[in-house]
C-alpha positions as CSV (number, residue, x, y, z in Angstrom):
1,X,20.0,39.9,-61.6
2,X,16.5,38.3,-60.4
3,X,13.1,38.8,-61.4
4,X,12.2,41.1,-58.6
5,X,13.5,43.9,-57.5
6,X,14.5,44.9,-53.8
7,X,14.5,48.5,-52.7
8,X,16.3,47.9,-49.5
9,X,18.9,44.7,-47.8
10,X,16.2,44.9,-45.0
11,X,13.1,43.7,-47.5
12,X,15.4,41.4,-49.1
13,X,16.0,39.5,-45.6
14,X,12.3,39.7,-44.9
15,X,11.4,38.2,-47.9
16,X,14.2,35.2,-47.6
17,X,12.8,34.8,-43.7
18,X,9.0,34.5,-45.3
19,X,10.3,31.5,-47.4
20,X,12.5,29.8,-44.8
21,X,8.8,29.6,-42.7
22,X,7.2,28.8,-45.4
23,X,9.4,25.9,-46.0
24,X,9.0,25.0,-42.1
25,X,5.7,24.9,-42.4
26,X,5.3,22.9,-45.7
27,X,8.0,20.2,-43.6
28,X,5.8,20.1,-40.6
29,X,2.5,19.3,-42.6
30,X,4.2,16.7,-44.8
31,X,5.9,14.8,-41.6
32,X,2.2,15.7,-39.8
33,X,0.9,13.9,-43.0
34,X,3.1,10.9,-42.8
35,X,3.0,10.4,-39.0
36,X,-1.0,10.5,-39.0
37,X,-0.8,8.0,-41.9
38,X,1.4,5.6,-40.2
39,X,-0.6,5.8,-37.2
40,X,-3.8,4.9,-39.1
41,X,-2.3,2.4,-40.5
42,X,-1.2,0.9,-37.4
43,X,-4.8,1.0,-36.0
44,X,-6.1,-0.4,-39.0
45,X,-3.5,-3.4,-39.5
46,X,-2.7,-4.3,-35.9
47,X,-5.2,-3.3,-33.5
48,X,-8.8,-3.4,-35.2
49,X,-8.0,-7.2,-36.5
50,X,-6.9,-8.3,-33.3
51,X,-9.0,-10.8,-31.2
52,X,-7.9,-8.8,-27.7
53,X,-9.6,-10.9,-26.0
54,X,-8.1,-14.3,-27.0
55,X,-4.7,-12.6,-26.4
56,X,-5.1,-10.9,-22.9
57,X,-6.7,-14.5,-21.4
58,X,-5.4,-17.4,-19.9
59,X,-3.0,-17.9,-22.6
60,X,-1.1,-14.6,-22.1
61,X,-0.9,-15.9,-18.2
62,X,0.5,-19.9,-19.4
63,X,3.0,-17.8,-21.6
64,X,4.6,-15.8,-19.0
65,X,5.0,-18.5,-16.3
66,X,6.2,-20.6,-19.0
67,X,9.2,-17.9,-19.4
68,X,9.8,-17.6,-15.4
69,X,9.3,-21.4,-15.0
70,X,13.1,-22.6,-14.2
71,X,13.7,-26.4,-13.8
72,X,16.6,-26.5,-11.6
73,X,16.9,-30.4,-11.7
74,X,19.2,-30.0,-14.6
75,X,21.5,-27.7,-14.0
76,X,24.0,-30.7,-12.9
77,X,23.5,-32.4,-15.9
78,X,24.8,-29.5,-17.9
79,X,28.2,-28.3,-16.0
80,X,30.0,-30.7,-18.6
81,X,28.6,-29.7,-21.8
82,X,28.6,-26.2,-20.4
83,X,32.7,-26.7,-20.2
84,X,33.0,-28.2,-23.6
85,X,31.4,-25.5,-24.9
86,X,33.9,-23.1,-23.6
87,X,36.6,-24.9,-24.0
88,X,35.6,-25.5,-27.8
89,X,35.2,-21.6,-28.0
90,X,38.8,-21.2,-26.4
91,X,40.1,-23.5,-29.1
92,X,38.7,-21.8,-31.8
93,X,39.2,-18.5,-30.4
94,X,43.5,-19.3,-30.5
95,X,43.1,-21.1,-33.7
96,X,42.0,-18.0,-35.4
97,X,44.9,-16.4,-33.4
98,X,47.4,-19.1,-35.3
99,X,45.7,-18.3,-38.4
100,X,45.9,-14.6,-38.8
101,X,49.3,-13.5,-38.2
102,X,50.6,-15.1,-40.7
103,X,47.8,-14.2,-43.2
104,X,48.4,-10.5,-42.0
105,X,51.6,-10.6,-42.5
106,X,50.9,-11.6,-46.0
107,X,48.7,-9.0,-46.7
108,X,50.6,-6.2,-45.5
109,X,51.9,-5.0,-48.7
110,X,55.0,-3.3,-46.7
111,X,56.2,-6.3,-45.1
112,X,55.0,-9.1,-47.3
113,X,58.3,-11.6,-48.2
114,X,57.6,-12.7,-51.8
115,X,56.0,-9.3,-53.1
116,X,53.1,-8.9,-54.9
117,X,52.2,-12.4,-55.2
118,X,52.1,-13.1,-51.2
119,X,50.4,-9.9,-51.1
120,X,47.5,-11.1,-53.6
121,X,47.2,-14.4,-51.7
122,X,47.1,-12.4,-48.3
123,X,44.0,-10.2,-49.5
124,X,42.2,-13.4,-51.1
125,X,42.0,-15.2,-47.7
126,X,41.2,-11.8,-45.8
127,X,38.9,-11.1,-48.1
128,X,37.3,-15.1,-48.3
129,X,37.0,-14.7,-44.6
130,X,35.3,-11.7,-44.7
131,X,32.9,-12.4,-47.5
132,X,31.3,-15.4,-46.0
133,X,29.2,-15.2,-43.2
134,X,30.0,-17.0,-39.5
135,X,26.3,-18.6,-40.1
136,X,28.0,-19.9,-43.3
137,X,31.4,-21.3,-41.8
138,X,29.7,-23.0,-39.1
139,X,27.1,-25.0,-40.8
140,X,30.3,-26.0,-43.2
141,X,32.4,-27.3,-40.2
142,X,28.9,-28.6,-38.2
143,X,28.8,-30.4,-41.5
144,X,32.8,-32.0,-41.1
145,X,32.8,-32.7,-37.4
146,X,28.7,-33.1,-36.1
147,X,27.4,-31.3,-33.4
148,X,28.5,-31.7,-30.1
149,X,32.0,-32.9,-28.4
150,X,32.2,-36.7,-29.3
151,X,35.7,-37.0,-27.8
152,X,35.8,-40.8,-28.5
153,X,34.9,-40.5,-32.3
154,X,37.0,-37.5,-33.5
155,X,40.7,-37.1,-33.9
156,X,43.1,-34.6,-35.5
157,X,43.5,-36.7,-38.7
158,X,39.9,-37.8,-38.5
159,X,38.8,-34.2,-38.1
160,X,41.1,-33.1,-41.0
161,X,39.7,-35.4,-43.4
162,X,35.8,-34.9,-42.2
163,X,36.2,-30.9,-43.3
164,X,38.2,-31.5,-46.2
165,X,35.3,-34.3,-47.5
166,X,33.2,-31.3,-46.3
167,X,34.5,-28.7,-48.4
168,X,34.8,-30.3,-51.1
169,X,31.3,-31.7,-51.1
């Protein structure tokens, strides 16, 4: 039994209410705490050290019409590199398509044709794909084939050996 003794369920329920608002309160004055603290700091760090002035000027004025400012000359220059572009997104959109049924297929361990060693080798490439970032595969195949569509310059077998030098460099 505890420590303290209760003569009745009714002083017992008062007494467990008591701590439950105690407990509120002692939440609400440590998140009162925090908030004021963060607030203060705010002040302190971002608005006392900085030059309003400088910022609400002329230069706040240059900055937003820069933004707005739209030079419509070009827009016919960029219809074509607008279309590569897409189309390059297309192609790499069905490649991945190509690719991944048959690595799927590998790595479903119900349906994989050689067992458990198509089955390891399915998971490996899922998991290679996964584990390396899209920032990551397209510097490596920026690296291979440039930036850009050069359709003159790069070919199939061309392209092939570009991201294999790549990759293995």
């Amino acid at each position: 039994m505890s420590a303290v003794a209760f003569d009745t369920l009714e002083e017992r329920a008062a007494g467990l209410a008591r701590e439950k608002q105690r407990g509120r309160r002692l939440r609400f004055t440590l998140y009162a705490a925090v908030l004021f603290m963060v607030a203060w700091s705010v002040k302190v760090i971002a608005v006392d050290d900085t030059d309003w002035s400088r910022i609400l000027g002329a230069s706040l004025l240059s900055t937003a019409k820069g933004f707005v400012d739209v030079d419509l000359s070009i827009v016919g220059d960029l219809w074509e590199p607008a279309l590569d572009t897409l189309l390059m997104a297309t192609v790499a959109t069905l490649a991945g398509l190509v690719f991944s049924i048959p690595v799927a297929w590998l790595g479903a361990a119900n349906i994989t044709p050689l067992g458990r060693f198509s089955y390891v080798i399915g998971r490996f490439l899922m998991t290679m794909s996964r584990s390396v970032h899209e920032i990551v595969w397209g510097l490596i195949f920026v690296s291979a084939v440039g930036l850009g569509a050069n359709r003159t310059r790069i070919t199939p077998l061309s392209c092939t050996s570009q991201v294999c030098t790549a990759l293995l460099w």
